[in-house]
C-alpha positions in Angstrom: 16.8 -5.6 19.4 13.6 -7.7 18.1 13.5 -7.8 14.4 10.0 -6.9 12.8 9.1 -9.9 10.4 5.1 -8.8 9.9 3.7 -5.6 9.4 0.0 -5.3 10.9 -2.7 -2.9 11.2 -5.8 -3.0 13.1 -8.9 -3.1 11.5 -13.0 -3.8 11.9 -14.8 -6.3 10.0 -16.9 -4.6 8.1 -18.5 -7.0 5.3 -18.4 -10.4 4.1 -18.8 -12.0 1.1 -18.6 -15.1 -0.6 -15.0 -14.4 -1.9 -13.8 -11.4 0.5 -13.4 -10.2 4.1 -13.9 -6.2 4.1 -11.9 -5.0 6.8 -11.9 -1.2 7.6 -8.6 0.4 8.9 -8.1 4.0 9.8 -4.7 5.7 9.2 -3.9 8.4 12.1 -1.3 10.9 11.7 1.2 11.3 13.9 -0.7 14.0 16.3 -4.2 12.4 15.8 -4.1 11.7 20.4 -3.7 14.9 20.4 -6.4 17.3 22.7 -6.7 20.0 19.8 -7.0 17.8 16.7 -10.3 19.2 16.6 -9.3 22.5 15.6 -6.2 21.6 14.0 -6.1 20.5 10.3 -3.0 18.4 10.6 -4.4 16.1 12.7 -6.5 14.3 10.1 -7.6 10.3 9.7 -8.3 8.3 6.8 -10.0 5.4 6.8 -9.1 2.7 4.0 -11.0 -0.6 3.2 -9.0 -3.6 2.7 -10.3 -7.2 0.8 -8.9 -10.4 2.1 -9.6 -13.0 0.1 -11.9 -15.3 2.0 -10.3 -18.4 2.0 -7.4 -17.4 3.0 -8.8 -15.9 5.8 -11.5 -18.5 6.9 -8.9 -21.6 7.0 -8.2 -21.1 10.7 -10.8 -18.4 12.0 -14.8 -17.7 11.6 -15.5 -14.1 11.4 -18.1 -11.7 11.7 -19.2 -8.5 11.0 -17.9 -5.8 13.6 -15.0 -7.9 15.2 -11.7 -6.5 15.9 -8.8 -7.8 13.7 -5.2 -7.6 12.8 -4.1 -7.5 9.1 -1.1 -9.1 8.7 1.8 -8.5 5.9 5.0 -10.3 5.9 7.5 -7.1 6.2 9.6 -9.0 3.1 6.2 -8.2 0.8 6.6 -4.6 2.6 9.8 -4.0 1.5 9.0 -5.5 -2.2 6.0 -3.1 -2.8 8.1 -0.2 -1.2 10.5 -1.0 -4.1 8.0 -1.3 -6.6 6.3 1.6 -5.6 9.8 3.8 -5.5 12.5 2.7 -6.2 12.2 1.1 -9.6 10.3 4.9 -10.9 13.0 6.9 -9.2 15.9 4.8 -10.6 13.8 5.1 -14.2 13.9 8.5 -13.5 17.4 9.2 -13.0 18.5 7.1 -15.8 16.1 8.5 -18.7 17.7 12.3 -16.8 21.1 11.6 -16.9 21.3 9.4 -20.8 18.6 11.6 -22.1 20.7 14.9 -20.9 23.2 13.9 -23.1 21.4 14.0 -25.9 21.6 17.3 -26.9 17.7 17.8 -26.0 15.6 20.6 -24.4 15.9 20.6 -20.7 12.0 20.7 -21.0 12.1 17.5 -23.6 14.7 15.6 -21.4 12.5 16.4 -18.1 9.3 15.5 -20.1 10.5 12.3 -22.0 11.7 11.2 -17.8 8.5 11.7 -16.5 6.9 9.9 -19.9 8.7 6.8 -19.2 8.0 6.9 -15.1 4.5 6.9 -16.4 5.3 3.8 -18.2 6.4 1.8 -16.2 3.4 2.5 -13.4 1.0 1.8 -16.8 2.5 -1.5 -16.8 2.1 -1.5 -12.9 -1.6 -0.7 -13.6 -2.1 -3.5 -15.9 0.0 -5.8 -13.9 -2.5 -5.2 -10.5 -3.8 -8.4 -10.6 -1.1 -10.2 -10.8 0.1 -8.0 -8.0 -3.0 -8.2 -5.6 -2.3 -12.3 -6.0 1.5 -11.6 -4.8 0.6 -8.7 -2.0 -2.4 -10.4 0.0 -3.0 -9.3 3.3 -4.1 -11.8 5.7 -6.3 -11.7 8.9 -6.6 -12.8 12.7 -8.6 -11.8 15.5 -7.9 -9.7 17.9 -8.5 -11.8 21.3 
């Protein structure tokens, strides 16, 4: 069995700048081949844009506006932002549950004071992003 070291999606070009590569990318659900999606509500698509920092992107390829392209992730910075995104708030979670319930609290207090400090730690997320968009950086090839 081949083992999956990059995650990729494919995407369209969509603008360039002097810093970023816009690069449009539509998420289908699982059904969206199917003949009736257009009548059916679950098969819906979204369409996300995605910056690439430019010089990242420009050190091998030129690119243009409207050409086809693969944005690549190394799976290992997959799995990190899965665990950043998750894990770390549902183990937060559980903790603050399980020490707080000891506490002689309120259920409601105990369950409120849990969520409180899953909202936290994504606050500290949200003022972290920057660092975080440095460390999670797509990048980009063409499609040939």
């Amino acid at each position: 069995m081949k083992k999956i070291e990059r995650i990729e999606h494919e995407g369209i070009v969509r603008e360039i700048s002097e810093d970023f590569i816009t690069v449009e990318i539509v998420n289908k659900s699982a059904c969206a081949a199917c003949h009736a999606k257009g009548v059916c509500v679950a098969g819906e698509e979204e369409i996300h844009y995605v910056d690439v920092p430019y010089s990242i992107s420009s050190l091998v390829e030129e690119f243009n506006v409207g050409d086809k392209v693969n944005l690549v992730l190394n799976q290992s910075l997959g799995v990190q932002a899965v665990f950043i995104s998750y894990a770390i708030p549902l183990v937060i979670l559980i903790l603050l549950l399980l020490i707080l319930s000891n506490t002689g609290l309120s259920e409601l207090m105990v369950g409120l004071l849990s969520l409180a400090g899953v909202a936290v730690y994504y606050l500290f997320v949200f003022l972290f992003r920057d660092r975080l968009e440095r460390i999670f950086t797509f990048s980009i090839e063409k499609i040939n």
